[in-house]
C-alpha positions in Angstrom: 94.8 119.5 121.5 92.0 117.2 122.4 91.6 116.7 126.1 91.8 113.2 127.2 89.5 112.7 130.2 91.3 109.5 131.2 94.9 110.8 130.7 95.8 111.3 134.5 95.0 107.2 135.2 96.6 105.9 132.2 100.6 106.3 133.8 99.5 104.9 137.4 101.8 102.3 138.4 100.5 98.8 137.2 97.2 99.8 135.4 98.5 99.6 131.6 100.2 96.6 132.5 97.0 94.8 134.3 95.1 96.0 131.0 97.5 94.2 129.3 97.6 91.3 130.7 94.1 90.6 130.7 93.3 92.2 127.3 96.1 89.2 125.9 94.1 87.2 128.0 90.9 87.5 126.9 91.9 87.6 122.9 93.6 84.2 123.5 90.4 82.8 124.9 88.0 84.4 122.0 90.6 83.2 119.3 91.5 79.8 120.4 88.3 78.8 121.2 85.9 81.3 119.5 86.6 80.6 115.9 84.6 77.5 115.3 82.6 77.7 118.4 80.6 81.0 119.0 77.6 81.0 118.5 74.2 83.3 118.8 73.4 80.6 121.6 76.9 81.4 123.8 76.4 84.9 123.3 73.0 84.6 125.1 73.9 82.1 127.2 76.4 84.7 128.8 73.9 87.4 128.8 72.0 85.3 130.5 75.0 84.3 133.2 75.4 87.7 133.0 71.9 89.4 133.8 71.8 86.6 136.7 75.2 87.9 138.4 74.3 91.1 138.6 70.6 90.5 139.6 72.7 88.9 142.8 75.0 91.4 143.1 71.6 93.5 143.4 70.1 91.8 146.2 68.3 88.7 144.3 68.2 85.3 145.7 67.3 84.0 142.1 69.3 80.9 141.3 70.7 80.7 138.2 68.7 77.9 137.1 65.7 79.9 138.5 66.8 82.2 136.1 67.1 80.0 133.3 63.5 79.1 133.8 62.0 82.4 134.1 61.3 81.7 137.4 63.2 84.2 139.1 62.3 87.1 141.7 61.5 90.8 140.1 65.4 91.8 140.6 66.1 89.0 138.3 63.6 89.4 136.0 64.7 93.0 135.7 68.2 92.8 135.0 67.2 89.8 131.9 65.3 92.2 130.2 67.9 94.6 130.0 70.3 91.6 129.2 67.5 90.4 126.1 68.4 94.0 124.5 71.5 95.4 125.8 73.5 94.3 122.2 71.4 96.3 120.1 72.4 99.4 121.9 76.1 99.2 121.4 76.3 101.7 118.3 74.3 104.3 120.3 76.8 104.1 123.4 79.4 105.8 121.2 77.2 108.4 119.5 74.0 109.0 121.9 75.6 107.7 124.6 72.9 109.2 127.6 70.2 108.2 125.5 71.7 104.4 125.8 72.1 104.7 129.5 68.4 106.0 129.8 67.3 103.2 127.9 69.1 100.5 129.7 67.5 102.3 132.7 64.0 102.3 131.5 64.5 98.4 130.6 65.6 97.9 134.3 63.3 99.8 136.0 60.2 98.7 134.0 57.8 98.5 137.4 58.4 102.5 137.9 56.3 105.1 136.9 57.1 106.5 133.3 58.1 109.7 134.6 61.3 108.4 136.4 62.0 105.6 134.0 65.8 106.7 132.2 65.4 109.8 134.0 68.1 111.1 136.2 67.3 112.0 140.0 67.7 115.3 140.0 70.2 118.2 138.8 73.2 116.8 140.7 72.6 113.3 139.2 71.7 114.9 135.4 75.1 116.5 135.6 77.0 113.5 137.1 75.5 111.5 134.0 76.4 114.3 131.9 80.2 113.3 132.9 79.7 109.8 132.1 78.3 110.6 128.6 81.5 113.0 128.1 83.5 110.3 128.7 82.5 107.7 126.3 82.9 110.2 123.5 85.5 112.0 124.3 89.2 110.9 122.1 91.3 108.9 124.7 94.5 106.9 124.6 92.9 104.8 127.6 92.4 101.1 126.7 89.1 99.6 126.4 89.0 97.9 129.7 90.1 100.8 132.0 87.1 103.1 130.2 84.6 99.9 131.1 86.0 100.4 134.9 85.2 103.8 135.1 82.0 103.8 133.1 81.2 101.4 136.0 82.4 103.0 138.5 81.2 106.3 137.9 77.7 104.9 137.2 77.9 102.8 140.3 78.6 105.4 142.7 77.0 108.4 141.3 73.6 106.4 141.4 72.4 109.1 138.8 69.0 107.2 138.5 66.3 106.4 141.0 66.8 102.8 141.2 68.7 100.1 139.5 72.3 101.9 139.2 74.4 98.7 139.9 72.3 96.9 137.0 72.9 99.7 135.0 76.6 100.0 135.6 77.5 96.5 135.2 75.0 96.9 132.0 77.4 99.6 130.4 80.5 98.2 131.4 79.5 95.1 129.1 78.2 96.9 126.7 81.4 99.6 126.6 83.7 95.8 126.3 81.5 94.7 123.2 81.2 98.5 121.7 85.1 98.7 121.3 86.1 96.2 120.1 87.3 93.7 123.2 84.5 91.5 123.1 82.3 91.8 120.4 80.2 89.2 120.3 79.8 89.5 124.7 81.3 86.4 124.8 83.0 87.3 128.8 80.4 87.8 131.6 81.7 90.5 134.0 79.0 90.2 136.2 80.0 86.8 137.1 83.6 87.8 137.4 82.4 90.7 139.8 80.2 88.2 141.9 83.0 85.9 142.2 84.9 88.7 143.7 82.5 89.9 145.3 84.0 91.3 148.3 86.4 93.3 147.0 84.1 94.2 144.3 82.1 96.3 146.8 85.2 97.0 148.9 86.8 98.7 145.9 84.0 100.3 144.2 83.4 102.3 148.1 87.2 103.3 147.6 86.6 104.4 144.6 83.8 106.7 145.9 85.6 107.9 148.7 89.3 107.2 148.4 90.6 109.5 145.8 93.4 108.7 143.5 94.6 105.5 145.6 91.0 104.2 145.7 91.2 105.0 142.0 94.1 102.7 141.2 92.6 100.1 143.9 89.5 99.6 141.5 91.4 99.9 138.7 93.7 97.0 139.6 90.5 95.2 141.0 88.7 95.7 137.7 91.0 94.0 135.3 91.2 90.7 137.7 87.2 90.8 137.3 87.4 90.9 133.9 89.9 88.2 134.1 87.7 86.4 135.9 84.6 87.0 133.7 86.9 85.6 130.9 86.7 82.2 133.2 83.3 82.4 133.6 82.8 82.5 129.5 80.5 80.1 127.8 83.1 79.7 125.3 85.4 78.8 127.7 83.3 76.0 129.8 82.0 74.7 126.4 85.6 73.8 125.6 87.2 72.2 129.1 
């Protein structure tokens, strides 16, 4: 029997339900509005919402109209030019999966020397990313969202690479949502869901580093109201209100 790596989180109390929820969520909002609407210029219009969130949730000041303008500060200017070609990695997250998470890194971390570009820290980190690449190819029964959350999470809080792990994470939770199937045209922006929240974003992701099962189900639980929430944030969605 194949072991599935997310098995253990799948029966905690409320998470397949949350998924759920949000999952009919989100398909109502890409098929309702989506079918006449989408475009290439909402998709990059999100990646661009997107990159902008997260450059915040980084430590940029960067507006988003700074942003918008290419006039934002080098944390900004980072996490767009892994938004500009995040997409075009999605078939490799499935097969080469650490070769998709090196490269998101080396598009973030552009100002580092080449040696540490996509490279992990050191052994403990190698291995740590080693996990995360197990995961994404391993069979599960999980659903799409909850295998985003941890790919987040474990890439958030490991901090496998030198710099840049909370672009990357947010990075390859996206592009995990748009790789199977929930979102393929990256249509939501999580980012901006998780910068909404952002208090118990970072309240929840230190749980999950240090609170074992319970902080676990805590980010779980967190991560599907984000997702929710990114679902608000949508292009799509503003372009039809």
């Amino acid at each position: 029997m194949t072991h599935d790596p997310l098995a253990p989180l799948v029966s905690l109390e409320g998470i397949p339900s949350a998924c759920a929820a949000t999952r009919d969520g989100i398909d109502v909002m890409l098929r309702d509005r989506g079918l006449r609407r989408t475009s290439p210029e909402m998709t990059a219009e999100s990646l661009l919402r997107g990159a902008h969130a997260s450059a915040v949730l980084e430590g940029s000041s960067s507006t988003l109209a700074d942003v918008r303008t290419g006039a934002g500060d080098e944390v900004a200017a980072d996490a767009v030019r892994v938004s500009t070609e995040l997409l075009g990695l999605a078939p490799a997250l499935g097969a080469s999966p650490l070769q998709a998470l090196a490269r998101i890194h080396a598009l973030a971390a552009a100002g580092l020397p080449a040696e540490q570009r996509g490279r992990p820290r050191d052994a403990e980190a190698a291995d740590r990313l080693r996990s995360v690449g197990d995961l994404l190819t391993a069979a599960t029964e999980a659903p799409a969202l909850m295998v985003a959350a941890v790919v987040h999470a474990e890439l958030a809080t490991a901090a496998p690479f030198p710099s840049h792990n909370g672009v990357v994470a947010r990075a390859a939770e996206r592009l995990v949502l748009v790789a199977r199937g929930v979102d393929a045209k990256s249509l939501v922006v999580p980012e901006a869901g998780h910068l909404a929240l952002r208090a118990a974003y970072e309240s929840n992701l230190r749980g999950y580093r240090d609170g074992g099962q319970p902080g676990v189900h805590s980010w779980l639980l967190y991560a599907a109201e984000a997702y929710a929430a990114g679902a608000e944030a949508s292009p799509l969605r503003r372009a039809a209100d």
